[in-house]
N, C-alpha and C positions, 0 to 999 in steps of 0.2 A: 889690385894685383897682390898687394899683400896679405888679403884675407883669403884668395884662391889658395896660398902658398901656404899658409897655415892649416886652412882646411885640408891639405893635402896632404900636411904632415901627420896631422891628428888620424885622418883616415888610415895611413898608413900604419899608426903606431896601434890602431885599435885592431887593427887586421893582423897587423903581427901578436898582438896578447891572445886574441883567438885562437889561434894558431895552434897552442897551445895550451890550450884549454881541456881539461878531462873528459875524455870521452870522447876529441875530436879525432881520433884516428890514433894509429897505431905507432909504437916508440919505436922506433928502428935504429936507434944506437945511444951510448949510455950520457951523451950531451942531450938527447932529445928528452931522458930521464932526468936530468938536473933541470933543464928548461921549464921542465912541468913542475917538479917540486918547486921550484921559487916561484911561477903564477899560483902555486897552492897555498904558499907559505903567505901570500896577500890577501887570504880572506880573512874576515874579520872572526873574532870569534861568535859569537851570535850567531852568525853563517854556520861553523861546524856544528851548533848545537842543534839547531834545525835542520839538520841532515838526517835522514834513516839511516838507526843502529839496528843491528843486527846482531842481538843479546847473546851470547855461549850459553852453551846445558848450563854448567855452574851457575850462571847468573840467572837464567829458569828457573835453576833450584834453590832462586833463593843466596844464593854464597856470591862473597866479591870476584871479580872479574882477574882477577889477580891470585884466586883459591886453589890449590892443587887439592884436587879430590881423587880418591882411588877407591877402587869398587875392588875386593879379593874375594875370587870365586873357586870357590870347590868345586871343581867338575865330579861324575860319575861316580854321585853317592846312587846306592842298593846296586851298585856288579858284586857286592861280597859284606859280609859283615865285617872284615877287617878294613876295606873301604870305608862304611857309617861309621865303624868305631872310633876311627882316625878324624872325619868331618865334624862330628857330633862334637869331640874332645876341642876341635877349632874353633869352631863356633862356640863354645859355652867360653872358650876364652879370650873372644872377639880375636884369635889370631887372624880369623877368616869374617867375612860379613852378610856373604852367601854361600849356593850352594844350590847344583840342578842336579836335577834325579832324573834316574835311567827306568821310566816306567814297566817294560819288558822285563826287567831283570829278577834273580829270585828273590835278591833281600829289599823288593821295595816295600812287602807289608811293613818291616820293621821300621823302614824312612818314615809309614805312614803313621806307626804308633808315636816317632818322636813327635812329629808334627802336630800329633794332639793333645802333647804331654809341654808343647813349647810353641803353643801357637804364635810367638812374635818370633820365630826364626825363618829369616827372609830366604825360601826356597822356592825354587825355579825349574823349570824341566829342560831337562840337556835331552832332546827329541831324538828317539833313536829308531834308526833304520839299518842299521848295520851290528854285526856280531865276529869281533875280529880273534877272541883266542880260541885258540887249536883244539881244546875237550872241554868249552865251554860255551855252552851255546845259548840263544835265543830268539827267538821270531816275534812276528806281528800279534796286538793286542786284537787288532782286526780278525776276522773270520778269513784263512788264507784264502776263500772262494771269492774272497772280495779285493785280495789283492795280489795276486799270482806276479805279478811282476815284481814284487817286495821281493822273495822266495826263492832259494834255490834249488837244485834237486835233493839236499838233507831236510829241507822242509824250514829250515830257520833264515834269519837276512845272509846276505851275503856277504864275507867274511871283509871287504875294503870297501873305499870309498867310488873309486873308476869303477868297478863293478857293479856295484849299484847303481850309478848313475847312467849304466850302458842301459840298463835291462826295465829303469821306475818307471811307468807312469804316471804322470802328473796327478791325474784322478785318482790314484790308488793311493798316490804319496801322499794326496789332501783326505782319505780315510781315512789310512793307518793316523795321520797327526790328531786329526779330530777324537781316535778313539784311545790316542795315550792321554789327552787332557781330558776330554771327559770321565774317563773309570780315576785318574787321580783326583780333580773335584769332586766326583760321588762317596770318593774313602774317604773325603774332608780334607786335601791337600788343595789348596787356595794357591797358582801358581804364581811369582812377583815378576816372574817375567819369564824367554824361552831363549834356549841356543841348542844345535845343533852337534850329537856326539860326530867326531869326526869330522866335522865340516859338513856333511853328506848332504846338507842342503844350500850350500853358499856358492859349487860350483858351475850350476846350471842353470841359466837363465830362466827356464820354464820351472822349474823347482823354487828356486826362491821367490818367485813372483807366486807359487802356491805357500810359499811359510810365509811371505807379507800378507798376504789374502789370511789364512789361520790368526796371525798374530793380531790381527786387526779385529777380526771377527768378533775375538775374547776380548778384544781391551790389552792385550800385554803388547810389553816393548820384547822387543830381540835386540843379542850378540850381535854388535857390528864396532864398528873403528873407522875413522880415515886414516889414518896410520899404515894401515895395514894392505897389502897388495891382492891379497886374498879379498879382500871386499870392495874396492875399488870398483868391479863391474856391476854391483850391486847397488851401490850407493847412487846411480845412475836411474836406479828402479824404484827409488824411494821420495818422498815428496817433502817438500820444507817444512811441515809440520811434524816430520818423524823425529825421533828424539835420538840423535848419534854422539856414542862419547868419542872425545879425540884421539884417544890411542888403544893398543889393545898389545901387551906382553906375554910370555910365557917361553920359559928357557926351552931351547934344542937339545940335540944331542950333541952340538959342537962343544955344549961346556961338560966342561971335565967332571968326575965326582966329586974330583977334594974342592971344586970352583964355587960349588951354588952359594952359598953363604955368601960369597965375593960377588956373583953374578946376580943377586939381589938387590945387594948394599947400593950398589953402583945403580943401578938401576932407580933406585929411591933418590939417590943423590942426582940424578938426571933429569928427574922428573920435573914436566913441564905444567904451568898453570893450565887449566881446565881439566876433564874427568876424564879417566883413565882406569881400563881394567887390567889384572894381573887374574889368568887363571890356572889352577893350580891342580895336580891330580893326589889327593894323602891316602894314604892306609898303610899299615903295618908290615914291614919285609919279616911276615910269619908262611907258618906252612902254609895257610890258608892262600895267601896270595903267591907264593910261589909255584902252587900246584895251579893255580888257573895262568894264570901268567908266564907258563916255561916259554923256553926260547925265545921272550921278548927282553932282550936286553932294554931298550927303547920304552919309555912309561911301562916299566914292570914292575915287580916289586921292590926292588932295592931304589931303583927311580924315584915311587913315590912315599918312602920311608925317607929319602934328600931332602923333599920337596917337604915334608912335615917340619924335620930339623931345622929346614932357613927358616921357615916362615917362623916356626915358633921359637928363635934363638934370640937372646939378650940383643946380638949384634942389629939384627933384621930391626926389631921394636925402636930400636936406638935410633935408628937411621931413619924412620917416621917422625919420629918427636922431632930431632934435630934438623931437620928440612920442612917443620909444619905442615906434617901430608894430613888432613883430615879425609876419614875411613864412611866411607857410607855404603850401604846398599844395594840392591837392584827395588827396592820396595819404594826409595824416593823417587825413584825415576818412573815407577808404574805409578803412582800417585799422578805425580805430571802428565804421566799420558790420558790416564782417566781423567783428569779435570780441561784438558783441550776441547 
């Protein structure tokens, strides 16, 4: 009698630890969450070590688990020589550590002359399909007979983002891409990796499943973030081998002019362990950018003469060192992708 009774207890107590066990079903309120952390808190250690980890980028790349790493990227170097003049200047002073070119554009032979005069400057193609100021214009490296849906009736992209994305063909989208990388590999620009001016390929399902198809193709990684809401529907479309950093920054319009300086600092002091990009748009509020840029309050040219100042001010630099952000590339990370 007394061994039924014992056995009955013991069954019972084994059934209730189950119960409770990870993975056996869903927490339906925040006792059922303490329940489960104290059956977890009873493994031994030995047990957690023999569990599958699931390494972060940083720790891919090599850095502790605990590394705050930040990628700072110059967007839409060759839309102007005061643009290159401004990237060019960031980069030789490690303000910045990359930097993607707008191969349609007019000043990209010059992008291409730096690139051969500075072959360790880690540059990337910011892929363009679109052409948004007023008397400045450019169209497809493709033959337009090949990609009419790119085009509008002035014969160049289309001047936004929703507009392009009413009118592309997928097929035409995967031309034009393939033929901005290939004419910058044959001038000898070696891409470290690729993003998207404008967004124009993050928001359409059948689009971005042709810029993962492209970027696969070649071996390079892409602009993406989990952070970020814009790519969220994306990140659905990608597979546990792709290489995602964890956040992805860049100031609005909601901060003020006198703010950027502060809307940096802050931003460095916030920053959370694993890899993180900040990108950025420089060139000089001269005539040059103000004649192509009029009526663009919004990344114009006084915009990104701001966005030069924080980045390259005593304050910005300060607030690196003293939060130990360590600065890298888009070039580590395409290493990693190529040796996968």
């Amino acid at each position: 009698m007394k061994t039924t009774i014992l056995s009955a207890i013991l069954l019972a107590l084994f059934t209730a630890l189950h119960a409770v066990e990870p993975g056996a079903g869903s927490i339906q309120n925040p006792s059922d969450l303490e329940s489960l952390r104290a059956v977890s808190d009873t493994k031994s250690e030995d047990s957690r070590m023999n569990e599958p980890r699931v390494d972060t980028l940083q720790v891919r790349l090599g850095y502790p688990r605990n590394a705050k790493l930040l990628i700072l990227n110059a967007d839409d170097l060759a839309v102007s020589h005061s643009e290159n003049v401004a990237s060019f200047t960031a980069l030789e002073h490690k303000w910045i550590t990359s930097a993607t070119v707008m191969v349609p554009c007019p000043w990209f032979t010059e992008v291409v002359a730096y690139a051969k005069s500075h072959p360790d400057a880690d540059l990337g193609l910011h892929l363009t399909l679109t052409s948004e100021w007023e008397a400045y214009r450019w169209g497809p490296i493709a033959s337009k007979s090949l990609v009419r849906s790119l085009v509008g009736p002035d014969g160049y992209f289309y001047p936004d983002t929703p507009t392009f994305v009413k009118h592309a063909q997928p097929s035409e989208v995967e031309i034009e891409l393939r033929a901005q990388i290939d004419l910058a590999k044959s001038m000898g620009l070696e891409p470290s990796h690729l993003d998207a001016h404008m967004h124009a390929l993050y928001t359409a399902p059948e689009l971005f499943r042709v810029f993962i198809k492209v970027a696969r193709d070649y071996q390079l990684p892409i602009r993406v973030a989990r952070n970020d809401p814009l790519f969220q529907p994306d990140l659905a479309l990608m597979s546990a081998d792709d290489l995602i950093p964890d956040a992805i920054f860049s100031p609005q319009a909601d901060v003020p002019p006198a703010g950027w300086i502060n809307y940096y600092v802050q931003l460095i002091r916030d920053l959370r362990p694993g890899v993180t990009e900040i990108f950025v748009h420089l060139a000089r509020d001269d005539a040059e950018s103000q004649a192509i840029m009029m009526n663009h309050s919004d990344w114009g040219a006084a915009w990104r003469q701001r966005e030069f100042d924080a980045i390259s001010s005593p304050e910005f630099r300060k607030a690196l060192e003293e939060n130990h952000v360590m600065l890298i590339g888009w070039s580590e990370i395409k290493k990693l992708f190529s040796s996968r």
